[in-house]
C-alpha positions in Angstrom: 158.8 -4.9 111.5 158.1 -7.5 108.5 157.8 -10.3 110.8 154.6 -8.7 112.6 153.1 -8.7 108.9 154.0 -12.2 108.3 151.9 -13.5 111.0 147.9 -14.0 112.1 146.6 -10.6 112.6 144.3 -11.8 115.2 146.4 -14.1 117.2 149.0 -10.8 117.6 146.6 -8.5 118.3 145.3 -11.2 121.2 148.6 -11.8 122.4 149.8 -8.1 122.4 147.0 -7.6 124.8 148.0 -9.8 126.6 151.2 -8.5 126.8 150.0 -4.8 127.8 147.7 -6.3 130.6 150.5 -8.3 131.9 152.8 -5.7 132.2 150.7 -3.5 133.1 151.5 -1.1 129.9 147.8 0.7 129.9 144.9 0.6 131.8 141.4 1.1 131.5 140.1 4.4 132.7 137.3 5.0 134.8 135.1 5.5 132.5 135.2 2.8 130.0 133.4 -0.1 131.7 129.9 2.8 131.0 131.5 3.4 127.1 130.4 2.5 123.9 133.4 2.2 121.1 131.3 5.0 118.8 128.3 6.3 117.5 127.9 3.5 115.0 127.3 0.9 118.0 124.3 -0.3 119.9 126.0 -1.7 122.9 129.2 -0.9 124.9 131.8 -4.7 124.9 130.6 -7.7 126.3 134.5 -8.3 126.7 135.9 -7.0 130.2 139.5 -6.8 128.4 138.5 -5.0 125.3 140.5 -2.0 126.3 143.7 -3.9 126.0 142.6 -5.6 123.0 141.8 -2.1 121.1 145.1 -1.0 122.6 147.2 -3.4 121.0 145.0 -3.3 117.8 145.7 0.7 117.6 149.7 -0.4 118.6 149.7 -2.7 115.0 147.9 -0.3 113.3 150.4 2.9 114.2 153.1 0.1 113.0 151.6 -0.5 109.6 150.7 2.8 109.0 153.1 4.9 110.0 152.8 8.4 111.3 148.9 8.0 112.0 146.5 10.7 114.2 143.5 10.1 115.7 141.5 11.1 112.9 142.3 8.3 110.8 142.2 6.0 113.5 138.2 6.8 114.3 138.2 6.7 110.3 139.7 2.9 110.8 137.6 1.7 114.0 134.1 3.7 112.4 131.3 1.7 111.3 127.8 1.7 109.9 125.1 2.8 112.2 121.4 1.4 111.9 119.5 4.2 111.5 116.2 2.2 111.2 114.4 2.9 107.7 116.4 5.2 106.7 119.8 4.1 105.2 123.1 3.1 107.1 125.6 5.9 107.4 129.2 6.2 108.3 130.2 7.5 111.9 133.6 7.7 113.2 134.6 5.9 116.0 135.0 7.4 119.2 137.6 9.8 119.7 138.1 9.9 123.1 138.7 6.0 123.6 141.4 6.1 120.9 142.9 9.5 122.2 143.5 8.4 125.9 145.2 5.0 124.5 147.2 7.0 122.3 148.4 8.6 125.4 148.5 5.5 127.1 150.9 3.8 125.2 153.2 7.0 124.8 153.9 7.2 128.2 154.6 3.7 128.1 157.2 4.8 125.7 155.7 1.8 122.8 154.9 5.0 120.4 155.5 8.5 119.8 155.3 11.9 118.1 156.8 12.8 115.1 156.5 14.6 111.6 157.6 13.1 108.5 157.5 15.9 105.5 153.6 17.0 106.0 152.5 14.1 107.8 152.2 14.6 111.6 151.3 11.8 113.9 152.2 8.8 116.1 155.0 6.3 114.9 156.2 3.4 116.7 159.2 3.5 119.0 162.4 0.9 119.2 160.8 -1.2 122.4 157.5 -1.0 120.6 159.0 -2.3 117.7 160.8 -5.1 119.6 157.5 -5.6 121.5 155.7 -6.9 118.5 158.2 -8.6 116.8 159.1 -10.8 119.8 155.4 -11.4 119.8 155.5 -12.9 115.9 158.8 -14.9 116.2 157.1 -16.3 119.2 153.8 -17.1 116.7 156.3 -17.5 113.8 158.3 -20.1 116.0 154.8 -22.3 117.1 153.9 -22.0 113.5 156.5 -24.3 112.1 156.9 -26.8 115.4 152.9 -27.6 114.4 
């Protein structure tokens, strides 16, 4: 799992998404073309793919963090709202979104359940480990032929 922190953040989480799409990993529910990603936002995605985008995003995050719930995550993906005059504020992201991928990519078998002492949440499993790191040795590899 070092390798995955050795590499672009960006160009992993892109190519992770890839990756889900392509194999078909998770899949947008009905619902989310209509979505916004929180509170905090204006606007639902211009993107068409930014469910698998988030997904893979949430997939590195679960790896970096460790056991992680979907209270920090909406912590993590929360933002300031414009609230006109009055000043910005904090709002979680949206719970729901992050849930359903959560679930997503458990029954995809990339993440799971677990408890480590008082910490409950999601870590990542043995193929989502080898998921991402093929996905840095791949970036890690066109890295040094550049």
């Amino acid at each position: 799992m070092t390798h995955i922190l050795a590499v672009n953040p960006n160009e992993l989480v892109n190519r992770a998404a890839d990756q889900l799409k392509k194999q078909s990993l998770v899949e947008p529910t009905e619902w989310a073309k209509f979505v916004k990603t929180g509170h905090h936002k204006d606007r639902r995605p211009d993107s068409q793919d930014w469910w698998y985008h988030r997904s893979a995003a949430i997939l590195r995050t679960v790896a970096r963090l460790g056991p992680v719930g979907t209270q920090k995550l909406r912590s993590k993906y929360g933002g300031k709202k414009n609230r006109g005059h009055k000043p910005g504020k904090f709002y979680p992201a949206s719970g729901s979104v992050i849930r359903k991928i959560l679930q997503q990519l458990e029954k995809a078998e990339l993440i799971r359940q677990t408890e480590k002492g008082v910490h409950k949440g999601r870590i990542l499993t043995p193929k989502g480990i080898s998921l991402l790191d093929k996905i840095a040795m791949q970036i890690l590899k066109e890295a040094r032929q550049q």
